[in-house]
ChimeraX commands (.cxc) that place a marker at each C-alpha (Angstrom):
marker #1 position -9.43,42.55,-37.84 radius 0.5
marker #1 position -10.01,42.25,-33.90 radius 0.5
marker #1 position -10.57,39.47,-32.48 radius 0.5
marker #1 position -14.17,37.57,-31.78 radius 0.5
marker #1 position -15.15,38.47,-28.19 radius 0.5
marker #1 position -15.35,35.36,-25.52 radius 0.5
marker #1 position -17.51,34.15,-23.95 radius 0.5
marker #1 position -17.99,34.55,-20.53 radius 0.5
marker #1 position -17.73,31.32,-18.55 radius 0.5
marker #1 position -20.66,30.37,-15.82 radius 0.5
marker #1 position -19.11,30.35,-11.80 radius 0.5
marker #1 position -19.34,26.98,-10.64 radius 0.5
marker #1 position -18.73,26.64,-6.72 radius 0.5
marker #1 position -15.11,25.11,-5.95 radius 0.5
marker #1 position -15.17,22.13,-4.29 radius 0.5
marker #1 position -14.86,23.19,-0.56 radius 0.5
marker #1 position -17.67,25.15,-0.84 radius 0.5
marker #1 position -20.05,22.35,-1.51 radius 0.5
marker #1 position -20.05,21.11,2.07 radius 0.5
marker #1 position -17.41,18.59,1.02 radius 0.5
marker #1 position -15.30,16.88,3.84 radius 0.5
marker #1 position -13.05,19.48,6.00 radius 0.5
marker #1 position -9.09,18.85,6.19 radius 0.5
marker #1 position -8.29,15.59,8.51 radius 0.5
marker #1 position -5.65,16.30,11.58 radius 0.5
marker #1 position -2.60,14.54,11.64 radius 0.5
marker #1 position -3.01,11.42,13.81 radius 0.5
marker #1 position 0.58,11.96,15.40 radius 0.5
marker #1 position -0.03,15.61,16.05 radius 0.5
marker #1 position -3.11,15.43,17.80 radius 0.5
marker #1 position -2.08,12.37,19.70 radius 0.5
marker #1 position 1.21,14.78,20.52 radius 0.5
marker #1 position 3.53,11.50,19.17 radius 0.5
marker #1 position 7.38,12.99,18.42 radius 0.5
marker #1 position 8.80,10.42,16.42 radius 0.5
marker #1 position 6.95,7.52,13.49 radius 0.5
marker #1 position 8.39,4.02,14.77 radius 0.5
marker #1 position 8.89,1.48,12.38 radius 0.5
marker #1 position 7.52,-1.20,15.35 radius 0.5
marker #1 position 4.37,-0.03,16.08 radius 0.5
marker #1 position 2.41,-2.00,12.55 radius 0.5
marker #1 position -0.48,-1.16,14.39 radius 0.5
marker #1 position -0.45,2.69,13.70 radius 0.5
marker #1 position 1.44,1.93,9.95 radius 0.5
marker #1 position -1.59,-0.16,8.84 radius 0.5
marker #1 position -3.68,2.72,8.57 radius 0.5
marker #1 position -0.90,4.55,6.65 radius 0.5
marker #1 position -1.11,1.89,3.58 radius 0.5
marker #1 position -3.63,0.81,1.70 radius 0.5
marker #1 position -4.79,-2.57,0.89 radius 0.5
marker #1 position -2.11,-2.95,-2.29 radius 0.5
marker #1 position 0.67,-1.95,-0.23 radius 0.5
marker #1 position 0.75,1.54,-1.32 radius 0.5
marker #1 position 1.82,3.98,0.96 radius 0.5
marker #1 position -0.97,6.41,0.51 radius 0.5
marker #1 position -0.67,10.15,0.51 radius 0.5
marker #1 position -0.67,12.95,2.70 radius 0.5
marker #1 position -4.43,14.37,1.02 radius 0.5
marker #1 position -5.81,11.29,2.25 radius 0.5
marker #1 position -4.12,10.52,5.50 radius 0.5
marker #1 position -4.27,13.83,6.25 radius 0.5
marker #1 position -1.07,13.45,7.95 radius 0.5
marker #1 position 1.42,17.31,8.23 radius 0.5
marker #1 position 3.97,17.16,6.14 radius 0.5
marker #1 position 7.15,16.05,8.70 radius 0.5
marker #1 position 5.11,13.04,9.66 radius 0.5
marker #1 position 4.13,12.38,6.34 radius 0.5
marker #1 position 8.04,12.09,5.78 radius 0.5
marker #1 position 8.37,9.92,8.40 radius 0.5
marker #1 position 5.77,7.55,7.77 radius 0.5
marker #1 position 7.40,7.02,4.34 radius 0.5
marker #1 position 10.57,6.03,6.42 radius 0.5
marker #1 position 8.93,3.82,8.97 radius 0.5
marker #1 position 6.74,2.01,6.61 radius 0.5
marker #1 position 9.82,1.24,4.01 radius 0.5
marker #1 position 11.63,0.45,7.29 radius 0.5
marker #1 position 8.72,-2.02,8.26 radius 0.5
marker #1 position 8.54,-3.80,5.06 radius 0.5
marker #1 position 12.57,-4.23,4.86 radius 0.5
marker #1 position 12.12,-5.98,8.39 radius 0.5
marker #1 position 9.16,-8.13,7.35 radius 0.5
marker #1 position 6.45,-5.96,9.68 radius 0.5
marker #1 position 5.00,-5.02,6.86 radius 0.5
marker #1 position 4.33,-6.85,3.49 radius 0.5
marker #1 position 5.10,-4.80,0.19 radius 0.5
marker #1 position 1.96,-5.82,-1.33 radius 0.5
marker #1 position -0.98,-8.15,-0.14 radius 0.5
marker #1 position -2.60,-10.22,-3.11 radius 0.5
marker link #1:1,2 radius 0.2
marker link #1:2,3 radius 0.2
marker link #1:3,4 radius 0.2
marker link #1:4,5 radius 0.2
marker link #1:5,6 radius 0.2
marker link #1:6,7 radius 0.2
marker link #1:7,8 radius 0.2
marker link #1:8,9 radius 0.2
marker link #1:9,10 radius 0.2
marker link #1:10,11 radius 0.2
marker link #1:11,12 radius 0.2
marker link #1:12,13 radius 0.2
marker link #1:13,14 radius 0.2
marker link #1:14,15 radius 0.2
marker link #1:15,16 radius 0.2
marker link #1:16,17 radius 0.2
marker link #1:17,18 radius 0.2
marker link #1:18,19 radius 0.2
marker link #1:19,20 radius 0.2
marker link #1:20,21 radius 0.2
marker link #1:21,22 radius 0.2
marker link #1:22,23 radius 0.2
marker link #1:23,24 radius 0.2
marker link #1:24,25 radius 0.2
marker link #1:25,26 radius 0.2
marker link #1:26,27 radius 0.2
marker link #1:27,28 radius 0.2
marker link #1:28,29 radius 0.2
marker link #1:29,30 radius 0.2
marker link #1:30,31 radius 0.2
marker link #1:31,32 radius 0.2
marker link #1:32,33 radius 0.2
marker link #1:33,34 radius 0.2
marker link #1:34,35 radius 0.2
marker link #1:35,36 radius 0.2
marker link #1:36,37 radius 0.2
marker link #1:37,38 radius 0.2
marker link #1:38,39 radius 0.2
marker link #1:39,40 radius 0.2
marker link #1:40,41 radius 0.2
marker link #1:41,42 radius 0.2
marker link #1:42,43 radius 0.2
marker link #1:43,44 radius 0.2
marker link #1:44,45 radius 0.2
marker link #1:45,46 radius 0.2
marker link #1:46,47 radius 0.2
marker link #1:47,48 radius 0.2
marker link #1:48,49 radius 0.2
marker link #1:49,50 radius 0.2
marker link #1:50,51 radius 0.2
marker link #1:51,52 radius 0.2
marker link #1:52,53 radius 0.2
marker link #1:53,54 radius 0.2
marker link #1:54,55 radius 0.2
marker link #1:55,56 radius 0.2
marker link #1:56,57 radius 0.2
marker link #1:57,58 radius 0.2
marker link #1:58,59 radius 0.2
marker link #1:59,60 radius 0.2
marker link #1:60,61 radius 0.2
marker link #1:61,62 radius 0.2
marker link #1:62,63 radius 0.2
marker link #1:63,64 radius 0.2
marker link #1:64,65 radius 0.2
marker link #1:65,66 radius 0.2
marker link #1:66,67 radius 0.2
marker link #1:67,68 radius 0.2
marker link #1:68,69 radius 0.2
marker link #1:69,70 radius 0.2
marker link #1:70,71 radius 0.2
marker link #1:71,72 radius 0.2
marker link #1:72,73 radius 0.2
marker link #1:73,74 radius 0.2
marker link #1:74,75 radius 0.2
marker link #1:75,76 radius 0.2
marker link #1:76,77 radius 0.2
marker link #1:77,78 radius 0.2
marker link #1:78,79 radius 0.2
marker link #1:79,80 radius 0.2
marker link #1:80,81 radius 0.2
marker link #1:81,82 radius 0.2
marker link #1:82,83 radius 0.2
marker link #1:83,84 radius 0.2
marker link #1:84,85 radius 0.2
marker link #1:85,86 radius 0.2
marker link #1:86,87 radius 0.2
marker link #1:87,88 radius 0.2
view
């Protein structure tokens, strides 16, 4: 006995064709900064979010090396007490 035919599912437009928000720049790239340092809390701050949470690359939209080193600095930070691990 063959099998019932399917039915078709309707196109929806994907998401980045909605006019959603374009990709973010890495902050470090465009600012042409080499290295994350753990010192600067000022430029880290923006890198967590307000749990403590160091948050992702999607929304950062930080490139992938400075992503890595963000991770570093930030854990770096909190070890030395620049940073708190999570604000209540």
């Amino acid at each position: 006995m063959p099998a019932p035919p399917r039915k078709r599912r309707e196109k929806r437009p994907k998401a980045g064709a909605l006019g959603k928000a374009r990709r973010r720049s890495c902050f470090y790239c465009t600012e042409k900064i080499e290295d994350v340092d753990y010192k600067l809390d000022v430029f880290l701050k923006r890198f967590v979010s307000e749990k403590g949470k160091i948050r992702s690359r999607r929304v950062t939209g930080a490139c992938r090396s400075h992503q890595r080193q963000i991770a570093v600095a930030v854990k770096r930070a909190r070890e030395m007490a620049l940073l708190p691990y999570a604000d209540r």
